[in-house]
C-alpha positions as CSV (number, residue, x, y, z in Angstrom):
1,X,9.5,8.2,11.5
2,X,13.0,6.8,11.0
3,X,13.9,6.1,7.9
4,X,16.7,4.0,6.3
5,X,18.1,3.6,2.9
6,X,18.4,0.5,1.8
7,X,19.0,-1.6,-1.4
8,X,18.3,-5.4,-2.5
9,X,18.2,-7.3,-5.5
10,X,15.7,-8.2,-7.8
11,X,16.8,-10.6,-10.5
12,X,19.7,-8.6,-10.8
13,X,18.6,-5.6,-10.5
14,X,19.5,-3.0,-7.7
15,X,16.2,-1.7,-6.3
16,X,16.0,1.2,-4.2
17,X,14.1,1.4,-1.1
18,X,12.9,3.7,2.1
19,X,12.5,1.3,5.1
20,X,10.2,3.3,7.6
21,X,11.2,2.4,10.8
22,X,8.7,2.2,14.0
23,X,9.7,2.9,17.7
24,X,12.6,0.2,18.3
25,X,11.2,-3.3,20.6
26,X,10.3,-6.6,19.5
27,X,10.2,-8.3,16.3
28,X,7.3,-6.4,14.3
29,X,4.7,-6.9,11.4
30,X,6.0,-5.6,8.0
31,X,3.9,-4.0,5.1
32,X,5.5,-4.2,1.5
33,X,4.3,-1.1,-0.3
34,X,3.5,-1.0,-4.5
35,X,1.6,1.8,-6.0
36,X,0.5,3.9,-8.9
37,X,1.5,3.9,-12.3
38,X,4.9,5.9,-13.0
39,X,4.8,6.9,-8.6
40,X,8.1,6.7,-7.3
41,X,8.9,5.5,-3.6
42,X,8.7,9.4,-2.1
43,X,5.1,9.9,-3.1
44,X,2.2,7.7,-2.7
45,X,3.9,4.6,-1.5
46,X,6.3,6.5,1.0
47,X,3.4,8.3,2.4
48,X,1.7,5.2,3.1
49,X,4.6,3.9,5.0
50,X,5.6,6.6,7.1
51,X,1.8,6.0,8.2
52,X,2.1,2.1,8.9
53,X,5.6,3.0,10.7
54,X,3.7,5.0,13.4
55,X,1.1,2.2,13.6
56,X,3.9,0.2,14.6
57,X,4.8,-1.8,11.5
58,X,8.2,-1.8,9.4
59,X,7.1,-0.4,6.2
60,X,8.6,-0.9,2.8
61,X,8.6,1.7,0.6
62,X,10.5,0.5,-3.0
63,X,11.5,1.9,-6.6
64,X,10.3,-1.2,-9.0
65,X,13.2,-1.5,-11.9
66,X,13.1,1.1,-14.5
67,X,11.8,3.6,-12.5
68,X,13.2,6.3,-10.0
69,X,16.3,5.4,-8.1
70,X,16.5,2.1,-9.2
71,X,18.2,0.4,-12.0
72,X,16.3,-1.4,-15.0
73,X,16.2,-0.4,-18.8
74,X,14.6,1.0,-20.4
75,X,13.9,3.9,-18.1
76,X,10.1,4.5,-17.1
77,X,8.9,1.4,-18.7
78,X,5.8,-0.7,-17.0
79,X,7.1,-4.6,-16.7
80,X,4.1,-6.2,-15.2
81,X,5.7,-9.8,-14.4
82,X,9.0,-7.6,-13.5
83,X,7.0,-5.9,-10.7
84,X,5.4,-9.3,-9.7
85,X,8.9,-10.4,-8.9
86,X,10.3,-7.6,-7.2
87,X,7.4,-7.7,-4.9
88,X,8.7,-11.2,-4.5
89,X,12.1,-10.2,-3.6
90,X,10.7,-7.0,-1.6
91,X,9.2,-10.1,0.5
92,X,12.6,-11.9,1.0
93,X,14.6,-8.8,2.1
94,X,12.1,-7.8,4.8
95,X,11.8,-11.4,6.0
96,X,15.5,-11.6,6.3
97,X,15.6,-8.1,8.2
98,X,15.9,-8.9,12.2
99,X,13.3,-6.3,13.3
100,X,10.6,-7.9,11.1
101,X,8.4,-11.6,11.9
102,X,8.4,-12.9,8.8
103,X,5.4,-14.9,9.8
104,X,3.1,-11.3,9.8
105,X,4.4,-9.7,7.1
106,X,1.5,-8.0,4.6
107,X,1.1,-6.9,0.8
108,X,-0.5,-3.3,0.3
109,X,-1.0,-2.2,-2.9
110,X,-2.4,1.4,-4.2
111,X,-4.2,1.8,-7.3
112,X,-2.4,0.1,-10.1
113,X,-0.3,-1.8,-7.5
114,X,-3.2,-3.6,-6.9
115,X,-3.2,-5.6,-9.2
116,X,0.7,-6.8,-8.7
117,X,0.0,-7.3,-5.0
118,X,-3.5,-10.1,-5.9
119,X,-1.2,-11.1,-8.8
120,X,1.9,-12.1,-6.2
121,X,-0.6,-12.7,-3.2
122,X,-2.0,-15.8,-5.2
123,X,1.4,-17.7,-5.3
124,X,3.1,-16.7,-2.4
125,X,2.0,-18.0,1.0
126,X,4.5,-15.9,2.6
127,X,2.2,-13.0,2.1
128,X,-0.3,-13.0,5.1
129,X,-2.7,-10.3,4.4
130,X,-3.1,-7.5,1.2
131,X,-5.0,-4.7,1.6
132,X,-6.2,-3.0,-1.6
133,X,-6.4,1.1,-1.5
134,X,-8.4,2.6,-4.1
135,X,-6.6,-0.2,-6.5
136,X,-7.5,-1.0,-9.8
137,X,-9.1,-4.0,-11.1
138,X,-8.3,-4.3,-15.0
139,X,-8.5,-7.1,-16.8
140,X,-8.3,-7.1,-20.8
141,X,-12.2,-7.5,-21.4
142,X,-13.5,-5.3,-18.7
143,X,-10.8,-2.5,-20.8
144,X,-11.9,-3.3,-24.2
145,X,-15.6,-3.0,-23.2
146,X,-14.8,0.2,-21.5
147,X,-13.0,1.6,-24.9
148,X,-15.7,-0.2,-26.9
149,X,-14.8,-2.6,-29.3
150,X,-13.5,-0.3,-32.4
151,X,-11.7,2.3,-29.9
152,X,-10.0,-1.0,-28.8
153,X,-8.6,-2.4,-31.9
154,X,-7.3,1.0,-33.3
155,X,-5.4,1.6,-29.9
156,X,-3.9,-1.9,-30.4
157,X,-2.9,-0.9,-33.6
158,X,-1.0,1.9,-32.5
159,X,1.1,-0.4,-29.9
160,X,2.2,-2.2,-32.3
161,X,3.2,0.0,-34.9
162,X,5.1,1.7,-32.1
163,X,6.9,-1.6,-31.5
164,X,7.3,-2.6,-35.4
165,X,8.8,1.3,-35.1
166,X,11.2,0.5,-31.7
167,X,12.2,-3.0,-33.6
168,X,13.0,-1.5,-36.7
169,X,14.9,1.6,-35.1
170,X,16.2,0.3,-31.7
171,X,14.5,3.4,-30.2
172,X,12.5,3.7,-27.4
173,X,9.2,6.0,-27.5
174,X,8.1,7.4,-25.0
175,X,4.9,9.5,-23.8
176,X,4.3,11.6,-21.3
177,X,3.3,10.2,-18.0
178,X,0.5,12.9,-17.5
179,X,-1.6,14.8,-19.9
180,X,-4.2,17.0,-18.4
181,X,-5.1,17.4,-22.3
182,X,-5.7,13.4,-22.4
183,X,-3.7,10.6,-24.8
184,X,-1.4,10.8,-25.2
185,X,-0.8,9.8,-21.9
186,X,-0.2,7.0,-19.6
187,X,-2.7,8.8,-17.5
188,X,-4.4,11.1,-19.6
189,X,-7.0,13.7,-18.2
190,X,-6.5,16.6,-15.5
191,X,-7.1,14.5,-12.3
192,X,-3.6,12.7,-12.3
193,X,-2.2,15.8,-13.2
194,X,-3.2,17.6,-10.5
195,X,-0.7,15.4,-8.4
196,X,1.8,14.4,-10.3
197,X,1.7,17.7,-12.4
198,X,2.1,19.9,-9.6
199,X,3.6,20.5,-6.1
200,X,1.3,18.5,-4.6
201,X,3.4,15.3,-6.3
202,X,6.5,16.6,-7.2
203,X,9.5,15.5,-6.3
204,X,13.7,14.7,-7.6
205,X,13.5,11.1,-9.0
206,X,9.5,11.1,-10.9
207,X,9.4,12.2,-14.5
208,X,6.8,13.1,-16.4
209,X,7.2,10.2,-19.2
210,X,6.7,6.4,-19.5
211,X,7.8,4.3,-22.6
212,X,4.5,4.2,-25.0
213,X,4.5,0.6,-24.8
214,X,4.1,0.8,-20.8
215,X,0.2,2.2,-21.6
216,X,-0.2,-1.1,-23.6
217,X,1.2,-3.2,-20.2
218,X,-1.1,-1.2,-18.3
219,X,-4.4,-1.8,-20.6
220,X,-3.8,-5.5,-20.5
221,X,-3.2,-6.4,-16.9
222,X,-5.4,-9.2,-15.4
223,X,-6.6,-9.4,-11.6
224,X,-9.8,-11.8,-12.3
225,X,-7.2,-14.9,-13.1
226,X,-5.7,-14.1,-9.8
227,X,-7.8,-12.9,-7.3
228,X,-10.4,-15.9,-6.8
229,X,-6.9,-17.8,-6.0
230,X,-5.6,-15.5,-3.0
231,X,-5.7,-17.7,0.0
232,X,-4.8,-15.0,2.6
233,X,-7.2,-12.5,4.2
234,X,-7.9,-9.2,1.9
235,X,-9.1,-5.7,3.2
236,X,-10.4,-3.6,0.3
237,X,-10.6,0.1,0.4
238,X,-12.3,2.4,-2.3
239,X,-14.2,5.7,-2.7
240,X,-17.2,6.0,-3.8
241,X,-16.5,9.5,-5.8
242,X,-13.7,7.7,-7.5
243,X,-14.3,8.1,-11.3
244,X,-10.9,6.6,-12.3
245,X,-11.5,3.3,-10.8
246,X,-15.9,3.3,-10.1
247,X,-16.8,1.6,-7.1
248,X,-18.7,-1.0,-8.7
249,X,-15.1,-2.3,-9.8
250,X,-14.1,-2.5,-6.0
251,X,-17.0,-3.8,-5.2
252,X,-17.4,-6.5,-7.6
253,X,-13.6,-7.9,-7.0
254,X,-15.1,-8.0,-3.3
255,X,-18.0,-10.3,-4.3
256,X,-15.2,-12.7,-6.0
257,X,-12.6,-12.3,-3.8
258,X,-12.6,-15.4,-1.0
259,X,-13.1,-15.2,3.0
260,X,-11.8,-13.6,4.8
261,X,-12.7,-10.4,3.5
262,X,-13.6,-6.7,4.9
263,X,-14.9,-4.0,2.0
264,X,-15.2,0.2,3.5
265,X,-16.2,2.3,0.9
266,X,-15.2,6.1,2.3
267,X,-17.2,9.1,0.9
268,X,-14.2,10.6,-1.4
269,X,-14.7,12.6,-4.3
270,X,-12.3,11.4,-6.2
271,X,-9.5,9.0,-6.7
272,X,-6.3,10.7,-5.7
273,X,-7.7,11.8,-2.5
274,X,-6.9,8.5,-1.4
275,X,-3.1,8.8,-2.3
276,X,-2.5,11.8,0.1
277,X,-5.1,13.4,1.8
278,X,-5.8,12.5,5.5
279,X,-9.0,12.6,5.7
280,X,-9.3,9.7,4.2
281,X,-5.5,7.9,4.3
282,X,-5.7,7.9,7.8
283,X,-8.8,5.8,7.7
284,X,-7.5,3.7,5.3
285,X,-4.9,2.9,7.4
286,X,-6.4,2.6,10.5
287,X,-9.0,-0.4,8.8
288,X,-5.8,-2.1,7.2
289,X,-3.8,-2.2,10.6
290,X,-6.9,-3.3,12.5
291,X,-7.6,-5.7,9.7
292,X,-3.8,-7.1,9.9
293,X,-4.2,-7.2,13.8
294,X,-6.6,-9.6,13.3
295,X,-5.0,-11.2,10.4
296,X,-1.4,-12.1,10.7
């Protein structure tokens, strides 16, 4: 699909984007894309586009600040409420583009991006659908049960000597953004590595480090202030092999999540099968158009 570079501003910030472009006609739907920890617009998120392009939609595909080609310090650093409002800004360019209705324009957020798309989809009325793709659903006591109690409190410990360390210095620390050893890590283990370790994920503008302090933004997100609060309709999509993110997480924020509402549960094996492989993107995408069809 066509695709044009295009920039817009967040807060001050230059943001970076791919606009996937569908056959030219009439004013179209749009879908603002946020994904996976430390992903960068040509991976998960761009793949996703170029797929909602040929469904017809104008498809956003961004670099939040501090990562890839856009600007933000310090480099690779997680900012939770900073993604919220470049979602909100990713919003504002697209409804201001002439191809795009800003009355059907849609959130879709991919694994961590989940939780940024339920977190801006609960304020902002000018989102009018989200769909959720193998998302996750943190919040700080469904973490610190998972780590167990003791676990819990010595990581927490660490973060913060690492920012008595960065106050005391003035430098950054950083870890790597994959381990398929495990911590440190922002996503330890050899399932994220065997994207974004290898061909499968590679590309120019993704590194393989985050700021330490991102892991500690990504351990305390919260989606169960927000979701019970998002007003427009909400597709969820999970796999049932996924060990990263269990089903019964997906399911769960489904049971709490208000009407309108649509759940498909696909037979994967394991999470990042849902970032690029066909057999189940393509129905992913083919319940979150028909879903948006409906919707918006």
């Amino acid at each position: 699909m066509p695709i044009e570079k295009v920039e817009f501003s967040s807060d001050g910030y230059r943001l970076a984007g791919d606009l996937y472009l569908p056959e030219p006609g009439a004013e179209r739907g749009a879908v603002v894309l946020t994904g996976p920890f430390s992903g960068v617009k040509e991976q998960v998120t761009g793949y996703y586009a170029d797929w909602f392009a040929r469904r017809g939609y104008v498809a956003l595909a961004f670099d939040h600040r501090n990562w890839g080609g856009s600007e933000g310090e310090p480099r690779q650093h997680e900012d939770a409420s900073a993604k919220v409002s470049d979602l909100r800004n990713a919003i504002g360019f697209l409804a201001a583009r002439p191809e795009v209705d800003s009355e059907r324009i849609a959130l879709c957020g991919v694994c961590l991006g989940g939780i940024y798309a339920i977190q801006l989809a609960a304020f902002d009325p000018r989102v009018k659908a989200v769909a959720l793709i193998a998302a996750a659903y943190n919040s700080p006591k469904l973490i610190h049960d998972r780590f167990g109690a003791e676990n819990f409190a010595v990581l927490m410990a660490q973060f913060a000597q690492i920012a008595q360390r960065q106050s005391d210095t003035g430098e950054i620390e950083y870890w790597p953004a994959v381990n398929p050893e495990g911590m440190p890590a922002g996503n330890p283990g050899p399932e994220p590595f065997e994207y974004y370790g290898t061909g499968r994920g590679a590309w120019p503008g993704w590194e393989n480090r985050c700021t330490a302090l991102s892991v500690l933004q990504e351990l305390t997100l919260d989606v169960d202030s927000y979701l019970p609060l998002v007003t427009a309709p909400l597709v969820i999509v999970h796999g049932r092999g996924d060990q990263a993110i269990p089903v019964a997480d997906a399911e769960a924020a489904f049971a709490t999540a208000p009407e309108p509402k649509e759940l498909l549960l696909l037979d994967t094996s394991n999470h990042i099968e849902l970032y690029d492989d066909d057999r189940y993107v393509l129905p992913a995408i083919d319940r979150a158009v028909s879903f948006f069809e409906k919707s918006m």
